[in-house]
C-alpha positions in Angstrom: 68.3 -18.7 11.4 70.5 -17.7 8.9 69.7 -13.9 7.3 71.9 -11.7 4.7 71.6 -8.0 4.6 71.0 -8.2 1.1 67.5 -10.2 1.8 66.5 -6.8 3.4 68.0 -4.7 1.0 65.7 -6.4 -2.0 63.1 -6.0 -0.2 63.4 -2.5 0.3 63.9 -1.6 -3.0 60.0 -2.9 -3.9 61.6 -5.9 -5.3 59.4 -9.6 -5.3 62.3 -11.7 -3.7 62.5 -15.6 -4.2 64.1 -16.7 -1.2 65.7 -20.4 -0.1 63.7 -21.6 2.9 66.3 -22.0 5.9 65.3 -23.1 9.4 62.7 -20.7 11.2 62.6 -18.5 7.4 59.2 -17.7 8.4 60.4 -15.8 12.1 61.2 -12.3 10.1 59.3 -12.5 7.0 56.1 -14.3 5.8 55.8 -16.6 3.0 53.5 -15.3 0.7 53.0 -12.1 2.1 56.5 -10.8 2.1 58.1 -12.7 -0.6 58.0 -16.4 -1.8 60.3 -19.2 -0.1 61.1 -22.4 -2.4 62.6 -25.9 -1.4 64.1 -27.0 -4.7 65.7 -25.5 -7.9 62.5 -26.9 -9.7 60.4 -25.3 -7.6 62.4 -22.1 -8.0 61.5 -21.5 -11.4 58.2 -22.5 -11.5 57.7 -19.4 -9.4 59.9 -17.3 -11.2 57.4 -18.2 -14.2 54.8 -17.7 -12.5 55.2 -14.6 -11.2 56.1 -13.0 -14.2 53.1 -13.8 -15.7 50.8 -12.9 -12.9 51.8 -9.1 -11.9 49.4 -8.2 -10.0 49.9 -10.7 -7.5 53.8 -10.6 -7.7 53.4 -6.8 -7.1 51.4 -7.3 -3.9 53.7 -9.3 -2.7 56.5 -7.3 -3.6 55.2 -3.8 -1.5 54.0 -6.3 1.4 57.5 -6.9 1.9 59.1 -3.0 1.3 56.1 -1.9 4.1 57.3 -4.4 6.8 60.6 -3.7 5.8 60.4 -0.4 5.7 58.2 -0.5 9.2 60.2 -3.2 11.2 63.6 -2.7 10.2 64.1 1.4 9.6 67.4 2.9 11.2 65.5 3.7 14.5 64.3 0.2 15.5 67.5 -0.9 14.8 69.4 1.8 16.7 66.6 0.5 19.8 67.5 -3.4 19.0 71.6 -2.4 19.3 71.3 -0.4 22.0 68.9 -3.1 24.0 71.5 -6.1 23.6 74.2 -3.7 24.5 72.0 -2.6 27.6 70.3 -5.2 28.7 71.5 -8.4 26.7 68.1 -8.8 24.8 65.6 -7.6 22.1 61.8 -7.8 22.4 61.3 -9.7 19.4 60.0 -13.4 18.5 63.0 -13.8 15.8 65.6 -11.8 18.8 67.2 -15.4 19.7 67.8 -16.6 16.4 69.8 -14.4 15.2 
C-alpha cells in the first residue's frame, strides 16, 4: 500500500479528492465515501466532469472524507500509532501492516 501525506492533507482541507487506485486503496479510505478512486486517465475525467456538475453529491463526498480524516488521523492517534510501533512493534489497525 502505497500513501502520500498529501492524500491526507486534501482531504483535510474539505477537498473532493480523485485518487489513483493502488493495491489495498480501499484499507484507509473508502471509495465513494471518502473520495473517488479511478483506473484509467479516461476514467479520470469523466469523474472530474461529473462531479463538477453534480455538487451536491461531490460535496458529500468531499466532508465524508475531512470527518474520517479529521477522526482517524488527528495528532493524537498518530502520537498513539508512533508510540505503539516504538513500544510494542504494532498498531491496532486493519491498514497497520501495509504501510
Amino acid at each position: 500500500l502505497y500513501h502520500s501525506d498529501r492524500l491526507t492533507n486534501y482531504l483535510a482541507s474539505g477537498t473532493l479528492v480523485l485518487a489513483k487506485r493502488v493495491p489495498d486503496s480501499d484499507m484507509l479510505f473508502k471509495d465513494g465515501v471518502h473520495l473517488k478512486y479511478f483506473d484509467t486517465a479516461d476514467e479520470f475525467f469523466e469523474l472530474s466532469d461529473w462531479y463538477l456538475k453534480h455538487e451536491d453529491e461531490r460535496l458529500k463526498i468531499a466532508n465524508a472524507g475531512m470527518k474520517h480524516v479529521h477522526e482517524e488521523f488527528n495528532c493524537e492517534k498518530i502520537a498513539k500509532y508512533t508510540m505503539d510501533i516504538i513500544e510494542k512493534g504494532t498498531y491496532d489497525a486493519p491498514w497497520c501492516g501495509c504501510l
